[in-house]
C-alpha positions in Angstrom: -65.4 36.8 -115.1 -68.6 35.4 -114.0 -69.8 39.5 -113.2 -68.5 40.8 -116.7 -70.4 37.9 -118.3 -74.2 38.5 -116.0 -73.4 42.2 -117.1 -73.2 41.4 -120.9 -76.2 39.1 -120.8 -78.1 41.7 -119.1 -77.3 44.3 -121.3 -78.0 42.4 -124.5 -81.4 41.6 -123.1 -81.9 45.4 -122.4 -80.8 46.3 -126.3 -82.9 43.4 -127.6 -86.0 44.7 -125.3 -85.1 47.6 -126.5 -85.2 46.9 -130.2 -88.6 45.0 -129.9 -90.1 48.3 -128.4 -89.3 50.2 -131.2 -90.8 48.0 -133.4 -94.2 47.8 -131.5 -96.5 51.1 -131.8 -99.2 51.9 -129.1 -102.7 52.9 -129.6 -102.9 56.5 -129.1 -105.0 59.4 -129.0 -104.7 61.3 -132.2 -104.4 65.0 -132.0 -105.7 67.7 -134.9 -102.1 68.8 -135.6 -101.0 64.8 -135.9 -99.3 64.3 -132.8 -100.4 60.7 -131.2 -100.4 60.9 -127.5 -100.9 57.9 -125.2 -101.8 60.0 -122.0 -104.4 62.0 -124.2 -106.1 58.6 -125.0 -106.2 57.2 -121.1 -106.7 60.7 -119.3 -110.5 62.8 -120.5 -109.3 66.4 -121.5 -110.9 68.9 -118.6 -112.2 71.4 -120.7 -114.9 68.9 -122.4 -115.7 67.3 -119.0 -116.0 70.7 -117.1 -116.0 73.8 -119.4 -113.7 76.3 -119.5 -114.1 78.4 -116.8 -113.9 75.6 -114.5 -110.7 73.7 -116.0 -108.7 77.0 -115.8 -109.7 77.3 -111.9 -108.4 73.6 -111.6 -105.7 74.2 -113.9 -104.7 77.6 -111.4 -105.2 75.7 -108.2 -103.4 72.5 -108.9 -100.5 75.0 -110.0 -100.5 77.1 -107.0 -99.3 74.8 -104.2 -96.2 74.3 -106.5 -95.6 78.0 -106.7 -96.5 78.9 -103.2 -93.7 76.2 -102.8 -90.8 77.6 -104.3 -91.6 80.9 -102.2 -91.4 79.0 -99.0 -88.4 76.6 -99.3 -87.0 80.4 -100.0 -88.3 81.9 -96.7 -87.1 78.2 -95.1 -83.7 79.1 -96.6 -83.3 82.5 -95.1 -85.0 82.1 -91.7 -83.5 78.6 -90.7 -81.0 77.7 -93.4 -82.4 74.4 -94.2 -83.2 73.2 -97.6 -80.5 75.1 -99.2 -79.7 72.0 -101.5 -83.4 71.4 -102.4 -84.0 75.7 -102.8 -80.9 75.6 -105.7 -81.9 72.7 -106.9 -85.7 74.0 -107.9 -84.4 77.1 -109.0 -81.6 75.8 -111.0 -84.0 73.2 -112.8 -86.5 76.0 -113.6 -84.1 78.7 -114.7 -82.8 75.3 -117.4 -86.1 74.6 -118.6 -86.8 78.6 -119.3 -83.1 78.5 -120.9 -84.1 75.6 -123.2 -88.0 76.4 -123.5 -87.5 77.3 -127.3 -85.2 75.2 -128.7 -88.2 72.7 -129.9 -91.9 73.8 -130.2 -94.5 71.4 -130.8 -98.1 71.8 -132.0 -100.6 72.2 -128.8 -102.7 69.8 -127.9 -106.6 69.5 -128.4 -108.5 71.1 -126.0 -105.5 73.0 -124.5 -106.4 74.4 -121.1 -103.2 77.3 -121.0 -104.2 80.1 -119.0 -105.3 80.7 -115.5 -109.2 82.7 -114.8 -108.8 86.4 -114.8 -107.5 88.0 -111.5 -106.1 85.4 -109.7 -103.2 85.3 -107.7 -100.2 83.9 -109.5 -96.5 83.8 -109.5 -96.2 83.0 -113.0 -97.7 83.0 -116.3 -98.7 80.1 -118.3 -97.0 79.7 -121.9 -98.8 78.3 -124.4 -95.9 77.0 -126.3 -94.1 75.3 -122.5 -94.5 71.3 -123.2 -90.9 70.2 -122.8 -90.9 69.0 -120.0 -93.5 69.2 -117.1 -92.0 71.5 -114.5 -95.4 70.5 -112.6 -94.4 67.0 -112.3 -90.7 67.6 -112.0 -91.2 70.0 -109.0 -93.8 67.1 -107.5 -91.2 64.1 -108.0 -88.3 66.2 -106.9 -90.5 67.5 -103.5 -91.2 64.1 -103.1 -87.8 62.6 -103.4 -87.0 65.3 -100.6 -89.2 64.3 -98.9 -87.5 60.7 -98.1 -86.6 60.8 -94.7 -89.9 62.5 -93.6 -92.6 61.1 -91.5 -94.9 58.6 -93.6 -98.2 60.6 -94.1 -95.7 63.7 -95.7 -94.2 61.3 -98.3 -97.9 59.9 -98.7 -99.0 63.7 -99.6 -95.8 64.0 -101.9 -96.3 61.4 -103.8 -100.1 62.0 -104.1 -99.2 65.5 -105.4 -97.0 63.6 -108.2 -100.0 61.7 -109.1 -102.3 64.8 -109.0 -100.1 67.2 -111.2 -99.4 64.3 -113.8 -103.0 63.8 -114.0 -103.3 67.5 -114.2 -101.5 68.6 -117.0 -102.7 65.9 -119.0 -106.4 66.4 -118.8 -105.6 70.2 -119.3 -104.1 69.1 -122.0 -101.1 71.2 -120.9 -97.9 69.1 -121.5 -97.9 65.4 -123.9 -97.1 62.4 -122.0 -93.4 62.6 -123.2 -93.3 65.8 -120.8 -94.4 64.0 -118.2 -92.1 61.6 -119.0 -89.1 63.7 -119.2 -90.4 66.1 -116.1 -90.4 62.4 -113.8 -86.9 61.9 -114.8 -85.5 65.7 -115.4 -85.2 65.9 -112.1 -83.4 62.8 -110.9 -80.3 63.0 -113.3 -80.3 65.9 -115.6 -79.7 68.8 -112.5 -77.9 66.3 -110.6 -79.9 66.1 -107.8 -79.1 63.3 -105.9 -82.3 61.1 -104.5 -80.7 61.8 -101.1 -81.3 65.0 -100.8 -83.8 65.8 -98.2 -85.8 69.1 -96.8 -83.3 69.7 -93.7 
């Protein structure tokens, strides 16, 4: 009795947290097409801090690693057989998000950064209307989650890249923080990838 009662109090304090929440509005950044972004008002957009040229090579590098990724855990896969459960995972999460890309498109951002320079190496293309959700930060969490059982200075570098790519798609104005949002937990529950999944 005494666990059924600690869960009830708990959960009414989550549903009366909850309630107060939606009654408080942050302070945003205000975009031309009305969308208010909190993300937009804490992170500088690229493109006004380092011109155009420059945010798309930043844009393109930041992005590459992340590509060059899913190309190795596939040559990891058929050389060694390791990482099977993280290669399907990846590829199952990005074939979803290309299944669902349409299904609601917002407004872009101010000072949108959505293409990489001209002749660059790439895997993919950028897509101006892709904001739902991050697959840059939902590749970087689910990486780093892999990355669990590995020595400490890898899950260091994992978890850096989470903060890099979040800070990256927000100062390219590439994805709203709700993406970032959603890409942080896309990957932890909606392709039901366990947290214990690791890179052997």
């Amino acid at each position: 009795m005494a666990r059924r009662l600690v869960a009830l109090s708990v959960m009414l304090v989550l549903y009366g947290l909850a309630v107060a929440l939606g009654q408080y509005s942050f302070p945003a950044y205000r975009n031309a097409s009305g969308v208010e972004d909190l993300g937009h008002l804490a992170v500088p957009p690229l493109l006004v801090v380092a011109g155009r040229e420059t945010a798309e090579y930043v844009f393109w590098l930041g992005t590459l690693p992340l590509e060059l990724f899913f190309v190795v855990i596939a040559l990891v896969i058929l050389f060694t057989g390791r990482g099977i459960r993280l290669g399907i995972c990846l590829y199952v999460a990005y074939f979803l998000h290309w299944l669902f890309l349409n299904a609601t498109t917002l407004p872009a951002p101010d000072h949108i950064v959505w293409q990489f320079p001209k002749g660059v190496f790439t895997l993919g293309k950028p897509y101006p209307n892709d904001f739902w959700f991050s697959g840059h930060t939902a590749n970087a969490v689910l990486i780093a989650l892999a990355a669990g059982s590995a020595r400490p200075w890898i899950k260091g570098l994992a978890w850096g890249n989470v903060i890099f790519q979040i800070l990256l798609v927000l100062s390219t104005r590439t994805h709203y923080t709700i993406d970032v949002l959603g890409g942080f937990s896309s990957r932890t529950r909606s392709t039901g990838c366990p947290w214990t999944w690791s890179l052997s």
